[in-house]
C-alpha positions as CSV (number, residue, x, y, z in Angstrom):
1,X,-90.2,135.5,83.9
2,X,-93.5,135.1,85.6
3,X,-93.9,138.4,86.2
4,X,-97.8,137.6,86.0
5,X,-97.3,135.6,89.1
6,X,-94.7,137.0,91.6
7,X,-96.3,140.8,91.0
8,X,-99.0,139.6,92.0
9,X,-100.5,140.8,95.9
10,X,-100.9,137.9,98.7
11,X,-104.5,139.1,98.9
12,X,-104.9,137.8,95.2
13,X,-103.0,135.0,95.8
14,X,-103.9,133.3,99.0
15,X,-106.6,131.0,99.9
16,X,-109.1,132.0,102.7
17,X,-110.0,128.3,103.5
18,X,-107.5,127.0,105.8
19,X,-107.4,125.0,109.2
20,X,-106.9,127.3,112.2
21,X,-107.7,125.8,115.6
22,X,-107.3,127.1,119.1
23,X,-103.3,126.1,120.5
24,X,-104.7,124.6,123.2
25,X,-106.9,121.7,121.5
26,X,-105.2,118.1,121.4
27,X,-103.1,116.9,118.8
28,X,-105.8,114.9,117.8
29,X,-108.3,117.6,116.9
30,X,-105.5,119.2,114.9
31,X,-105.3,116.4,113.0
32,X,-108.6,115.8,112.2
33,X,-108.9,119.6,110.9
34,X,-106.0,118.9,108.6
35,X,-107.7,115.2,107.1
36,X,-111.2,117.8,106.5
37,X,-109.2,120.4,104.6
38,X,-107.4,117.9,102.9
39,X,-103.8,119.8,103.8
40,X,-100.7,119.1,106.2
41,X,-101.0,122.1,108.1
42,X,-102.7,124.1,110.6
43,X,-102.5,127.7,112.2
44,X,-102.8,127.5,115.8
45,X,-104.1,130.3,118.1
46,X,-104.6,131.8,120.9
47,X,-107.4,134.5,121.6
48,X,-107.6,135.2,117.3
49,X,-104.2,136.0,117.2
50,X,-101.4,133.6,115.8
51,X,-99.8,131.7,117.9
52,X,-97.8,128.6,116.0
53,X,-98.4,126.4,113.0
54,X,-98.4,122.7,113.0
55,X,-97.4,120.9,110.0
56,X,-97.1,116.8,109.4
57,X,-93.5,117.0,109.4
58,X,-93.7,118.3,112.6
59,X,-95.6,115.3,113.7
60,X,-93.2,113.1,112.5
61,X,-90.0,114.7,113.9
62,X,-91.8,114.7,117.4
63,X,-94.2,111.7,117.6
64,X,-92.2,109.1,118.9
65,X,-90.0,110.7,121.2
66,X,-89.1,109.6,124.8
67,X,-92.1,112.4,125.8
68,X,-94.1,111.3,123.8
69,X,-93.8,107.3,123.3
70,X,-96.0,106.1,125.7
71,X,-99.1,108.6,124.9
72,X,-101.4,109.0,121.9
73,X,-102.4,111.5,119.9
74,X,-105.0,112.6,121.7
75,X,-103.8,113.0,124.8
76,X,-101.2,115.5,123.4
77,X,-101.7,119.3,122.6
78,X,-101.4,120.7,119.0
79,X,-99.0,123.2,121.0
80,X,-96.4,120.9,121.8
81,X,-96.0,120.0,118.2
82,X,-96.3,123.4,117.0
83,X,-93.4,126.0,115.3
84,X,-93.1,129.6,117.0
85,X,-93.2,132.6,116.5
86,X,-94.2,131.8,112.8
87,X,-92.9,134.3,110.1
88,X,-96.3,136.4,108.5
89,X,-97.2,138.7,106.2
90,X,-100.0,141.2,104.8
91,X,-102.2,141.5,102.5
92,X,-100.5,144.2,100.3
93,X,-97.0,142.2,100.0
94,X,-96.2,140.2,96.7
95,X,-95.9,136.7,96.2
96,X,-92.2,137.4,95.2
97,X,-91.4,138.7,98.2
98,X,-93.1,135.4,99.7
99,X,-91.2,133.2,97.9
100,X,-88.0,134.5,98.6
101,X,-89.2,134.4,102.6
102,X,-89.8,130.6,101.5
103,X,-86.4,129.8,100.2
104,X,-84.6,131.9,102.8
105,X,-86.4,130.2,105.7
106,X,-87.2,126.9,104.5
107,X,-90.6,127.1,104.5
108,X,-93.3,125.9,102.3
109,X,-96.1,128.1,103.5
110,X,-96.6,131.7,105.1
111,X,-99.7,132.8,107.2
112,X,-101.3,136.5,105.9
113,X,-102.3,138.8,108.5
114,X,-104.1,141.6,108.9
115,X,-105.0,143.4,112.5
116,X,-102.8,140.5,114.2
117,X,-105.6,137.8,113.1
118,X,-104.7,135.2,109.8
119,X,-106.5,136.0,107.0
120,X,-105.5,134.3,103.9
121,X,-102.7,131.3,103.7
122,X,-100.0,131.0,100.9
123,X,-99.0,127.7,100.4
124,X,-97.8,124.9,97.7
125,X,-100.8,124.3,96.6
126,X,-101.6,128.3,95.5
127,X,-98.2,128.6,93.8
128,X,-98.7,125.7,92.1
129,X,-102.1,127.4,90.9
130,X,-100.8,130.0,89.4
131,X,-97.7,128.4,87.9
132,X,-100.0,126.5,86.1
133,X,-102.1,129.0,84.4
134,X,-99.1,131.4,84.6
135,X,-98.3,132.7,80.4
136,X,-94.7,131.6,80.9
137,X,-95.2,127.7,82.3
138,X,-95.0,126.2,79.0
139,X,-91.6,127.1,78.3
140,X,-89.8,125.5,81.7
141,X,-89.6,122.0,81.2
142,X,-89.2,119.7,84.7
143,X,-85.7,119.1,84.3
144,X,-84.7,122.4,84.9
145,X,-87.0,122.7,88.4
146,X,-86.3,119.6,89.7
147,X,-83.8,118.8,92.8
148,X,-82.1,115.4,92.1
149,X,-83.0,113.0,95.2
150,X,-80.0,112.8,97.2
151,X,-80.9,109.2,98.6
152,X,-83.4,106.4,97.8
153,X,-84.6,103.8,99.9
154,X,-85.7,100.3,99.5
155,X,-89.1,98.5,100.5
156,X,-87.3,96.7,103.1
157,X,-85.3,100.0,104.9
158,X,-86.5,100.6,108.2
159,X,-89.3,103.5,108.2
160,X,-87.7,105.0,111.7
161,X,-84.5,105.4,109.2
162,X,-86.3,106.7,106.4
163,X,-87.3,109.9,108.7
164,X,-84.0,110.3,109.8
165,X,-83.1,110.9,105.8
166,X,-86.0,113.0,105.0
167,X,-85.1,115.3,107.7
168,X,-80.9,114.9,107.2
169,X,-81.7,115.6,103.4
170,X,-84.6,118.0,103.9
171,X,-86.8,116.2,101.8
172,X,-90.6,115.8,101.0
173,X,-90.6,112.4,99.3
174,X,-87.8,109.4,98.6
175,X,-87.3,107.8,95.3
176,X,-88.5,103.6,96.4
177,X,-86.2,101.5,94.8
178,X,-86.1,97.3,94.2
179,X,-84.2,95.6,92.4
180,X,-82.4,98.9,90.3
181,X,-86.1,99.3,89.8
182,X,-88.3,102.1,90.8
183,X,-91.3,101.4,92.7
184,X,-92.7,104.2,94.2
185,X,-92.0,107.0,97.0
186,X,-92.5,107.0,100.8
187,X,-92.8,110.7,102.7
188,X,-94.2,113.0,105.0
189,X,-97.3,111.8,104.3
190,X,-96.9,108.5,104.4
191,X,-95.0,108.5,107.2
192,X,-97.1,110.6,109.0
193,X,-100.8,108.3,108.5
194,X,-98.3,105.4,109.8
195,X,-96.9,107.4,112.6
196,X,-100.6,108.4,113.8
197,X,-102.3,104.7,113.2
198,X,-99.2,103.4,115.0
199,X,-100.3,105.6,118.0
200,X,-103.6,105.2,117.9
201,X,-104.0,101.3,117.9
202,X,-101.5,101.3,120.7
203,X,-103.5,102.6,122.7
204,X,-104.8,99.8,125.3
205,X,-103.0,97.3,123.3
206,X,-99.5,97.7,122.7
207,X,-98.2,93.8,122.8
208,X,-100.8,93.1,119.7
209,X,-99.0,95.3,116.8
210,X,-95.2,95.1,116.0
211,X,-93.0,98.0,117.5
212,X,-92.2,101.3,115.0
213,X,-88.6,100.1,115.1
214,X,-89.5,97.3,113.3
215,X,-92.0,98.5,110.8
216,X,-90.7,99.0,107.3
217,X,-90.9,101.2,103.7
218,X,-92.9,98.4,102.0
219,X,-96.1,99.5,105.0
220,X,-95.9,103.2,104.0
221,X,-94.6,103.1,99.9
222,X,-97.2,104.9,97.3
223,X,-96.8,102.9,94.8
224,X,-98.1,105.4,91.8
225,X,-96.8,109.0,92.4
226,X,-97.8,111.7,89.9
227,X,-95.2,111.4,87.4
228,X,-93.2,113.3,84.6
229,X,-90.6,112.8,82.0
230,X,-87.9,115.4,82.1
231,X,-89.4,118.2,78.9
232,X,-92.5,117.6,80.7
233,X,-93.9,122.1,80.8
234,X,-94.1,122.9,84.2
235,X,-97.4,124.0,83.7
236,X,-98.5,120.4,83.3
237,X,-96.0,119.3,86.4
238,X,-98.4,121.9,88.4
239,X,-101.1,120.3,87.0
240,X,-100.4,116.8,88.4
241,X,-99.5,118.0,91.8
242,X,-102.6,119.5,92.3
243,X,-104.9,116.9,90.6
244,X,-103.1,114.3,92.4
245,X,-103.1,116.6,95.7
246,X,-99.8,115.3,96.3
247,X,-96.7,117.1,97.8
248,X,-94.5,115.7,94.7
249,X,-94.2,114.9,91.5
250,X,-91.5,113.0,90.7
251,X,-89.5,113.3,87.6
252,X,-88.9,110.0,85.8
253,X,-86.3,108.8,82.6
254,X,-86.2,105.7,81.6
255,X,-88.3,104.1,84.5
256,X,-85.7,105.8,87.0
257,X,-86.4,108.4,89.3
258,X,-84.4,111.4,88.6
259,X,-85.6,114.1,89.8
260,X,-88.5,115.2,92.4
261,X,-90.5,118.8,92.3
262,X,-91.7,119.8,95.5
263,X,-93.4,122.9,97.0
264,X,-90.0,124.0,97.8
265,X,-88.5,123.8,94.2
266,X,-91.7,125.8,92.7
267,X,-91.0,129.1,95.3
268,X,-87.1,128.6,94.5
269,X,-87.6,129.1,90.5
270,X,-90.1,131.9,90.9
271,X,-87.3,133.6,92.4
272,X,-84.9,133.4,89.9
């Protein structure tokens, strides 16, 4: 199945309007490169060529370390945040042997090169693309992509412990539960805009906002994720991640969560 998409060369696939900044610009910068291509990641070089590639999740694992505690944003480099050496390919490779780089490495992106400098990007957001004008996405339904959430959290769980079970579960996004009732999701992304408005207001002014350790799901929860039932086509689930421009969809029976598609479970089926 999907032959159409996985035969397909990284040169048809990719985009060519990514973020790439200099390694050596402030944390900062890098973010605000990532908020105008409306993505979570950046290429970070040095002298054209590929140095690292700094992702939100990277900012969340890192910010708020003993290092980096008593700073802000942007007094930090993009560097220090960064992941190197960062796994590339060309032009002429196939998006199947991407997504099988993807699953192997736990990746949701790869960098395409050509003469050392990054050309094109595949991420998420492309797959999801073609899976959703692929010939073959109407007949997978969501229930067969999907990865059942391991955990869930509540609105009143602490948000410092909510990272530690996205990155102990290696997730995107957490099922929001109240009451044996769903109520949204909280994630990288969410996590991340707190993380960085945390930072920033500290700055000057640390005594007049309450301490990260104390700040909880119910500041960070987005309360109306894209949504699917479970024989929802996966050309359709495609669909709602990218209208949405969201990370996840989250599958949903009977107003429970059971089920969330990421980036991660759209490379995993194209490999099967």
């Amino acid at each position: 199945m999907f032959e159409d998409v996985t035969l397909r060369t990284l040169k048809e696939a990719m985009t060519d309007d990514f973020p790439v900044l200099d390694k050596d610009y402030s944390l900062a910068a890098a973010l605000e490169e990532m908020e105008k291509y409306k993505t979570d990641r950046i290429i970070l070089t040095e002298k054209g060529e590929i140095r690292g590639i700094l992702t939100l999740r990277d900012v969340i694992f890192k910010l708020g370390t003993v290092r980096t505690k008593q700073t802000t944003p942007s007094a930090l480099h993009a560097s220090s945040f960064m992941n190197s050496p960062v796994f590339t390919l060309k032009e002429n490779d196939t998006v199947l042997r991407a997504v099988k780089e993807m699953t192997t490495r736990s990746i949701t992106s790869i960098p395409v090169t050509a003469n050392g400098k990054p050309v094109g990007l595949l991420s998420r957001w492309e797959l999801a693309e073609m899976i959703r004008d692929a010939k073959d996405s109407n007949d997978v339904v969501a229930r067969t992509v999907m990865r059942t959430p391991p955990v869930a959290v509540t609105l009143q769980t602490k948000i410092l412990h909510t990272r530690q079970l996205i990155f102990q579960h290696n997730l995107s996004v957490i099922p929001v539960m109240e009451e044996g009732s769903f109520v949204g999701v909280v994630g990288i992304d969410e996590i991340a805009l707190l993380f960085i408005k945390y930072y920033e207001l500290a700055r000057g002014e640390p005594k007049r906002i309450t301490p990260l350790k104390y700040v909880v799901v119910a500041d960070a929860v987005k309360l109306r994720p894209p949504r699917v039932d479970p024989d929802t086509p996966l050309s359709e689930v495609a669909d709602r991640m990218l209208k949405h421009r969201y990370r996840a969809v989250v599958v949903v029976d009977n107003d429970k969560p059971i089920g969330i598609i990421s980036g991660v479970e759209l490379a995993r089926m194209l490999t099967i």
